[in-house]
Backbone as JSON, one array per atom type, in Angstrom:
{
  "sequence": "XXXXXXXXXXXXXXXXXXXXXXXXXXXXXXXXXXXXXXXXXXXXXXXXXXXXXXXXXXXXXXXXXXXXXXXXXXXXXXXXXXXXXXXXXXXXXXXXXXXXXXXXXXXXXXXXXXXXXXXXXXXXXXXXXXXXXXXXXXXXXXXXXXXXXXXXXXXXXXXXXXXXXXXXXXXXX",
  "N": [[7.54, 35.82, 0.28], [9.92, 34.23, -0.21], [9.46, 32.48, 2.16], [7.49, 30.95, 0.55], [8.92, 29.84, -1.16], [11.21, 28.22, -0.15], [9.63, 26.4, 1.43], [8.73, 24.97, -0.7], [11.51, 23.86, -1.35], [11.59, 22.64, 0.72], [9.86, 20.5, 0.78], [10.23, 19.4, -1.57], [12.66, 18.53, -1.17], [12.27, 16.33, 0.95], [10.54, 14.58, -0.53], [11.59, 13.53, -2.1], [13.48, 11.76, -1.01], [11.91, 10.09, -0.43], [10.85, 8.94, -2.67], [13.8, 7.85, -3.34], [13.2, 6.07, -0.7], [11.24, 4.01, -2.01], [12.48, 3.54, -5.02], [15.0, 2.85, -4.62], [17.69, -0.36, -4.24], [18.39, -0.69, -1.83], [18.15, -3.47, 0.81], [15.54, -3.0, 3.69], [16.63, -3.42, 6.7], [16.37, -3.35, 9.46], [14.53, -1.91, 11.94], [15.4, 0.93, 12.4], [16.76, 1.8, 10.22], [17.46, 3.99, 8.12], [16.49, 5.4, 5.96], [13.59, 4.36, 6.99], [13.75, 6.38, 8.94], [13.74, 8.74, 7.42], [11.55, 8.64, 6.21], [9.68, 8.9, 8.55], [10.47, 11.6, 8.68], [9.3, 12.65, 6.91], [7.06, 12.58, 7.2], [6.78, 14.21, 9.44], [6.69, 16.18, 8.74], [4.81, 17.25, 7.12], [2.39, 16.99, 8.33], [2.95, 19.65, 10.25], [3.05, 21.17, 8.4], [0.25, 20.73, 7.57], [-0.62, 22.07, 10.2], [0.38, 24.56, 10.37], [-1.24, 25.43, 7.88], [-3.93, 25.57, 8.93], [-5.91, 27.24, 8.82], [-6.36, 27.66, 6.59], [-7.19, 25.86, 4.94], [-7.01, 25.23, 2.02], [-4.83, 25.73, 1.21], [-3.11, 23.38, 1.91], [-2.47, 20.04, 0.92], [-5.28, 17.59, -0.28], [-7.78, 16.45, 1.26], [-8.27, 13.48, 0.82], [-5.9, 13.02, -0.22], [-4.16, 13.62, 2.13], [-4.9, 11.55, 3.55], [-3.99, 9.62, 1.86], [-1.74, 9.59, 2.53], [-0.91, 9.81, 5.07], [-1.34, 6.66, 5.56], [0.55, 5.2, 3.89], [2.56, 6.35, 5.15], [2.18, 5.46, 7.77], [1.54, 2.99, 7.65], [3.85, 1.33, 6.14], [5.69, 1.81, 8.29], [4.64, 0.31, 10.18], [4.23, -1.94, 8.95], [7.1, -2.91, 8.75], [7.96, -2.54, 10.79], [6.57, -5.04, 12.44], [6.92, -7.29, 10.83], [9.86, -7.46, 11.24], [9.75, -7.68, 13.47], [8.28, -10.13, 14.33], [10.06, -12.17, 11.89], [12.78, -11.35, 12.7], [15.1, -12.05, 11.46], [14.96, -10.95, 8.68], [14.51, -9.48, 5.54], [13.13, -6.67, 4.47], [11.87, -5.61, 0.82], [11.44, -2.17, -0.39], [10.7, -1.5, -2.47], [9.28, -3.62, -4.4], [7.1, -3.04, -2.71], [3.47, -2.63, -2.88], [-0.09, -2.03, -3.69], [-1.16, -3.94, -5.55], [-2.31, -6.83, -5.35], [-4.0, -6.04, -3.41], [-6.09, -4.87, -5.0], [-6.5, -6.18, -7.12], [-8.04, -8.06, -5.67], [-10.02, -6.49, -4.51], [-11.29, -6.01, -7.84], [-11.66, -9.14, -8.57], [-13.64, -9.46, -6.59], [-15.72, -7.33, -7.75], [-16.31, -8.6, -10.33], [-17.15, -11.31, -9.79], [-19.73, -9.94, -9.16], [-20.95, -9.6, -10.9], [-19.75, -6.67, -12.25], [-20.56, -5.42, -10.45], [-20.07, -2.33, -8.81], [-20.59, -1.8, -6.21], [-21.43, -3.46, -4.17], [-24.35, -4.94, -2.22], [-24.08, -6.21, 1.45], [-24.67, -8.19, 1.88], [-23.95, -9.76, -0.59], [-21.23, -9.51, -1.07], [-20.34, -10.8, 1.5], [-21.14, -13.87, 0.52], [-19.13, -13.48, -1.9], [-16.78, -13.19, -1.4], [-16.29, -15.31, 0.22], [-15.83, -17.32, -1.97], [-13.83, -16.71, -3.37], [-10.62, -17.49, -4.37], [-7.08, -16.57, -2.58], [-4.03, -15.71, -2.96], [-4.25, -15.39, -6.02], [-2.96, -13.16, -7.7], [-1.58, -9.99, -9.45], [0.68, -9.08, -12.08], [2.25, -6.25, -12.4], [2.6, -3.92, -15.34], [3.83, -1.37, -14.54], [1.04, -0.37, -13.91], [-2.08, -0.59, -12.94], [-3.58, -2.33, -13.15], [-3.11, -5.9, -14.62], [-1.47, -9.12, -16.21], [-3.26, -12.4, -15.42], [-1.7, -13.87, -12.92], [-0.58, -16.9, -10.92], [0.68, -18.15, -8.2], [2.45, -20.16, -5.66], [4.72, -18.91, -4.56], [3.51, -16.12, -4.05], [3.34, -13.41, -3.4], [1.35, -11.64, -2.34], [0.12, -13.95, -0.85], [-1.57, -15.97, 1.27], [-0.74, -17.43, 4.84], [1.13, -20.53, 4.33], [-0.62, -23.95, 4.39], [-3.29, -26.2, 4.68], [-6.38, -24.85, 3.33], [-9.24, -23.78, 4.44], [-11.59, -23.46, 2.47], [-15.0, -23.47, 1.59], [-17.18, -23.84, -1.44], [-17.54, -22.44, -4.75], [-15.03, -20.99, -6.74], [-14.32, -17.81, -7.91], [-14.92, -17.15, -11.51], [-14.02, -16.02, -13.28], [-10.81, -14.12, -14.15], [-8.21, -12.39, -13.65]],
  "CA": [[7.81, 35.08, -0.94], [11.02, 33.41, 0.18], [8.7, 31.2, 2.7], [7.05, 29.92, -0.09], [9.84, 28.66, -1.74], [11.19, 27.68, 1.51], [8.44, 25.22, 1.79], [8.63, 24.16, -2.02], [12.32, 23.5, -1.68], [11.81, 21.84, 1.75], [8.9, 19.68, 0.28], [11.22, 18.46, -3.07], [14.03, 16.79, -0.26], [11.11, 15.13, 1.22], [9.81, 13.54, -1.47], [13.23, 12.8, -3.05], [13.71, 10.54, -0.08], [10.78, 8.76, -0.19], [11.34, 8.03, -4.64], [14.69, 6.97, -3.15], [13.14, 5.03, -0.48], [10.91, 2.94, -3.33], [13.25, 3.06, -5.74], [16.34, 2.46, -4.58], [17.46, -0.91, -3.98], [18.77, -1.57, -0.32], [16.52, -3.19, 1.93], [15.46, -2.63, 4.95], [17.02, -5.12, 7.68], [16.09, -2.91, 11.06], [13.37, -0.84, 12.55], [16.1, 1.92, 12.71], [16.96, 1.91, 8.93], [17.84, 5.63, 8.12], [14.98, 5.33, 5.28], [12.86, 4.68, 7.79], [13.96, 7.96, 9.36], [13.17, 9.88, 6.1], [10.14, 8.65, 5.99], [9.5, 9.74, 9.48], [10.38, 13.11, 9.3], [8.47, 13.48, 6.03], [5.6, 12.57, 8.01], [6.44, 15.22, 10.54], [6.98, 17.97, 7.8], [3.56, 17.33, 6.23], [2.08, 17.3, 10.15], [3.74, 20.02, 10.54], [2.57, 21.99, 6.91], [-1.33, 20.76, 8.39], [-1.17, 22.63, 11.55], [0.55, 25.8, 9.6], [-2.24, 25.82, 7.09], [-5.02, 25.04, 9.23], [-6.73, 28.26, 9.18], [-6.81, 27.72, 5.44], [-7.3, 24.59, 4.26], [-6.93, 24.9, 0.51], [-2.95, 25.8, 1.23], [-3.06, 22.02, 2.0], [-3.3, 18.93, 0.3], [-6.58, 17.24, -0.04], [-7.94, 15.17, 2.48], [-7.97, 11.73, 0.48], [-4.55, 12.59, -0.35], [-3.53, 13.77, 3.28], [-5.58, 10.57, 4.3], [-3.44, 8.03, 1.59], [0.03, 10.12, 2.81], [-0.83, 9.2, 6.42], [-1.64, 5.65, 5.5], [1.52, 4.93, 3.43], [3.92, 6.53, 6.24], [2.32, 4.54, 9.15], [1.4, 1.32, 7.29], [5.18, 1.04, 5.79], [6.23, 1.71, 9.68], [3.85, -0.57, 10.99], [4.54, -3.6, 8.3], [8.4, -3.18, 8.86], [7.55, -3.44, 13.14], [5.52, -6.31, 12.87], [7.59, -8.14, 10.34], [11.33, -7.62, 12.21], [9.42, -9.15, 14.9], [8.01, -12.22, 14.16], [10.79, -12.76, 11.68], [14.23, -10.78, 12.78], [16.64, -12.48, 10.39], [14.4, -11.38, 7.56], [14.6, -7.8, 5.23], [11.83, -5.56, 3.97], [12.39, -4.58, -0.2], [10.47, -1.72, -0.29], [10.55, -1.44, -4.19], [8.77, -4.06, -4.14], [5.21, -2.95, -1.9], [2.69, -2.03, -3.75], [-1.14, -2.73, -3.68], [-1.73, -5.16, -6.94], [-2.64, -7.68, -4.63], [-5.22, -5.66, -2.73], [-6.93, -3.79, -6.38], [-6.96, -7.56, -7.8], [-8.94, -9.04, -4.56], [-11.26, -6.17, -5.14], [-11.47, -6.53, -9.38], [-12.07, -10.38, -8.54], [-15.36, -9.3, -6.27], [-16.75, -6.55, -8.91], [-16.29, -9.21, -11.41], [-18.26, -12.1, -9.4], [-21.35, -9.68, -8.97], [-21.24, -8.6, -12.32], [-19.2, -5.75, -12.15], [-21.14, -4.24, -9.32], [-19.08, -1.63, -7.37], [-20.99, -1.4, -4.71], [-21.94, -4.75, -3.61], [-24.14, -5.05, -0.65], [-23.29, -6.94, 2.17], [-24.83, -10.06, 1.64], [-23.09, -9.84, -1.56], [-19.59, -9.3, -0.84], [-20.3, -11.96, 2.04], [-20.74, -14.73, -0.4], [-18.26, -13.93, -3.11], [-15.65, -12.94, -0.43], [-15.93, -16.79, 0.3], [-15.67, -17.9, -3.31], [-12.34, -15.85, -4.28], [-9.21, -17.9, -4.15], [-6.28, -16.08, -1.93], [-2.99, -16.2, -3.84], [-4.07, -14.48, -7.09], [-2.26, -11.49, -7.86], [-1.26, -9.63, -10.79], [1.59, -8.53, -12.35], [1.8, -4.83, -13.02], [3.8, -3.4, -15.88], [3.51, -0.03, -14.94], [-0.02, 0.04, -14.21], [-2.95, -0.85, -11.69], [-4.02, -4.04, -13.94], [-1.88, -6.65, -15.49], [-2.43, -10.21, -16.5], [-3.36, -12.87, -14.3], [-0.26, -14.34, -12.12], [-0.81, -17.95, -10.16], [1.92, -18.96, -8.23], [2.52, -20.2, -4.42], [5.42, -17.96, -4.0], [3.34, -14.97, -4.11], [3.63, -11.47, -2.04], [-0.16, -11.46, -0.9], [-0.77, -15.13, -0.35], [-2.15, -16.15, 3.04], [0.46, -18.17, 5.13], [0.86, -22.08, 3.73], [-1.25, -25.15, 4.45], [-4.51, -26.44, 3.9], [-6.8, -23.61, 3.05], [-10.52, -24.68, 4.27], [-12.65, -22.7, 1.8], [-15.65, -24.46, 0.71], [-17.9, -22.9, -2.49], [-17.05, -22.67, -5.85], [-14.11, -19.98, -6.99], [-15.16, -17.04, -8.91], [-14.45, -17.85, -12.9], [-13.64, -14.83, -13.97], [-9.36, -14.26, -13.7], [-7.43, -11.28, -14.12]],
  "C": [[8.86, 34.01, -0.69], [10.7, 32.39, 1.25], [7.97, 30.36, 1.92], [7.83, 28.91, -0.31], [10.86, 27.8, -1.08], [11.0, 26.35, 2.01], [8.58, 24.56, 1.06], [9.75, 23.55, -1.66], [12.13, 21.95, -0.46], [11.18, 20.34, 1.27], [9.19, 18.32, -0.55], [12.38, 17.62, -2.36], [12.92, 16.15, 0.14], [11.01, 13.91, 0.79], [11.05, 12.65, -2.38], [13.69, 11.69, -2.07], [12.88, 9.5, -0.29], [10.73, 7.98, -1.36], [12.61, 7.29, -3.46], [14.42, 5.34, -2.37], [12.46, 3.61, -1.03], [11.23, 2.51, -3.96], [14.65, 2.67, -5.66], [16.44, 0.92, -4.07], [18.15, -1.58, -2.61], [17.98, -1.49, -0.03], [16.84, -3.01, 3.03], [15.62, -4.02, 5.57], [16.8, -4.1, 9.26], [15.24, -1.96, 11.19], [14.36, 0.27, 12.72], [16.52, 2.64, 11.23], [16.62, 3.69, 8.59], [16.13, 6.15, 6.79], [13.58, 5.73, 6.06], [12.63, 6.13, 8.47], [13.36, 8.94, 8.44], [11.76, 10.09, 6.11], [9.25, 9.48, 7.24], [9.68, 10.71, 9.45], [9.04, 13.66, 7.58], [6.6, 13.64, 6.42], [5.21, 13.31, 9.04], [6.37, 16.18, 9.54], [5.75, 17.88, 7.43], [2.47, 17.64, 7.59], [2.31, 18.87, 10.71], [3.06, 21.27, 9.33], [0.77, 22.25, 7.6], [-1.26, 22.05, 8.96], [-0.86, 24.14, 10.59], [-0.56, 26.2, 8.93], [-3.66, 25.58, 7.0], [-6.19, 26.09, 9.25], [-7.19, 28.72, 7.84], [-6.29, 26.35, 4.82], [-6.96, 24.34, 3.08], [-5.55, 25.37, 0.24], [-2.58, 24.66, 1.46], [-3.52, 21.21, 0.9], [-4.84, 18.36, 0.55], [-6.43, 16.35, 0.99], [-7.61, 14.25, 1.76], [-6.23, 11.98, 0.4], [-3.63, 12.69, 0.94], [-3.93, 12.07, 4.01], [-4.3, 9.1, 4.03], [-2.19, 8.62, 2.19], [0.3, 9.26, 4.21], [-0.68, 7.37, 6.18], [-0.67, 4.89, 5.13], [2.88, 5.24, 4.65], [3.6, 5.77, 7.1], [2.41, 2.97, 9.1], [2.84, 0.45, 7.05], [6.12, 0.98, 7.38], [5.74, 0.81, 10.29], [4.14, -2.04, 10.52], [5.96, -3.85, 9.04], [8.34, -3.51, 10.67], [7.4, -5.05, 13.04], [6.58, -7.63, 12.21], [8.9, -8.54, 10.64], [10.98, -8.58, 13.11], [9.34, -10.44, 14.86], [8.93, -13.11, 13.38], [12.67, -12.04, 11.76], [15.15, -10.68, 11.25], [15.99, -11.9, 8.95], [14.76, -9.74, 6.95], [13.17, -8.08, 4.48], [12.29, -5.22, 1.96], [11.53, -3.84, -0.09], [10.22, -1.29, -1.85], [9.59, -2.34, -4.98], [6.71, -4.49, -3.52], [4.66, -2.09, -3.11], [0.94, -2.59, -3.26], [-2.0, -3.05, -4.77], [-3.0, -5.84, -6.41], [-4.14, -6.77, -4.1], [-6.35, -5.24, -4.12], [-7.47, -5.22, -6.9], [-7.82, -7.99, -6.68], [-10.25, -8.33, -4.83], [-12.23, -5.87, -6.35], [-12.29, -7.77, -8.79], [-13.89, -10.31, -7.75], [-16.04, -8.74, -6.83], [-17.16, -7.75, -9.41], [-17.69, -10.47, -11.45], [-19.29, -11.28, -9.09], [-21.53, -8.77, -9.85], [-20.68, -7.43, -12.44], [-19.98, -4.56, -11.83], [-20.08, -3.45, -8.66], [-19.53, -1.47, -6.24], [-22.01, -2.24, -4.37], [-22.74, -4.77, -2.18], [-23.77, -5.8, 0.23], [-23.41, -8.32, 2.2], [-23.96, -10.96, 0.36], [-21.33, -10.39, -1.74], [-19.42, -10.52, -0.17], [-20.11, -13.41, 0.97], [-19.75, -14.76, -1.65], [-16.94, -14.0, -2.12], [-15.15, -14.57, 0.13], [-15.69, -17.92, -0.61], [-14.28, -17.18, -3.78], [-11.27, -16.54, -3.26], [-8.24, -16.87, -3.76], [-5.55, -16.24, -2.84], [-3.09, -15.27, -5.0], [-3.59, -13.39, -7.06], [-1.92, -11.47, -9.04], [-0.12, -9.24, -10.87], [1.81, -7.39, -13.38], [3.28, -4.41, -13.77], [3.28, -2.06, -15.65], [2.2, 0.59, -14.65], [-0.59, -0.94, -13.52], [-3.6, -2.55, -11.97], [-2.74, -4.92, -14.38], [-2.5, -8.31, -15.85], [-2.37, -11.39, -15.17], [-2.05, -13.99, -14.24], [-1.18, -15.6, -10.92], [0.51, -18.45, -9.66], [1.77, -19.32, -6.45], [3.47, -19.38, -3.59], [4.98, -16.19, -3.68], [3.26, -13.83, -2.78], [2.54, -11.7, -1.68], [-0.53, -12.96, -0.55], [-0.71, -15.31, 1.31], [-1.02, -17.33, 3.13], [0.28, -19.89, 4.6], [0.16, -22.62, 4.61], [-2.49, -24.67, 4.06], [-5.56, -25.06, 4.12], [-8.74, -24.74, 3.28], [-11.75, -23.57, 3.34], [-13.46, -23.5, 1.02], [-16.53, -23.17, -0.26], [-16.93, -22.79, -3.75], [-16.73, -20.85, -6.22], [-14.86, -19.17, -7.81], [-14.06, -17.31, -10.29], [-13.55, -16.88, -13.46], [-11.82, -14.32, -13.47], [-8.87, -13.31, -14.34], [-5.85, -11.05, -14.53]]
}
């Protein structure tokens, strides 16, 4: 009994790191950033929970959710790499990441094929070349929001001329 709660208690610092590391607001200025650390070990403790409860699976989280856990610990390690690099002098907020930007790119393709979800490929091909870069939304709270145009934005593709020929999809979120 006292391994359960063990686990629970261990589980609740975890995750209390990782709210902190979203919500709190220092950023990250080094691939060493103690955050970073948190995040790393919460990614060993859950690694770590797996292998323990591999002989019963349903003592584990679900896959999609073991799938987005993995995806969020390596991607947030992997952006902050890539981005020290190419720009040093620069910080990370991580209060900040989110994926608006990505939910709106794929809204904007339902929308151009009629609010198909499951576009086939020829499909996607042509609207995928009609949807302006740049758009993003601004979320109060929530996966939608209204539509946001600006050049300063978080997902836009790097500046200059943009060669996209075909006509934009109409429809704006």
């Amino acid at each position: 009994m006292d391994y359960h709660l063990d686990g629970t208690i261990s589980l609740l610092e975890h995750t209390s790191k990782l709210i902190e590391l979203f919500n709190g607001k220092l950023p990250i200025v080094t691939a060493m950033d103690s955050h970073l650390k948190n995040l790393h070990q919460f990614h060993q403790f859950m690694i770590n929970c797996k292998e323990e409860t591999a002989e019963h699976s349903d003592h584990f989280v679900s896959s999609k959710l073991w799938f987005d856990l993995q995806s969020m610990c390596l991607g947030i390690k992997s952006m902050v790499a890539i981005k020290l690099k190419q720009f040093p002098s620069s910080i990370i907020k991580p209060w900040l990441i989110n994926q608006d930007c990505v939910e709106n790119h794929f809204c904007q393709i339902r929308a151009c094929n009629g609010q198909n979800s499951h576009p086939t490929f020829l499909q996607q091909e042509s609207t995928q070349n009609s949807i302006r870069f740049g758009q993003t939304t601004i979320s109060r709270k929530s996966n939608a929001g209204r539509f946001y145009d600006t050049s300063a934005s978080t997902c836009s593709l790097p500046t200059g001329k943009a060669n996209i020929k075909g006509d934009y999809c109409s429809h704006r979120f």
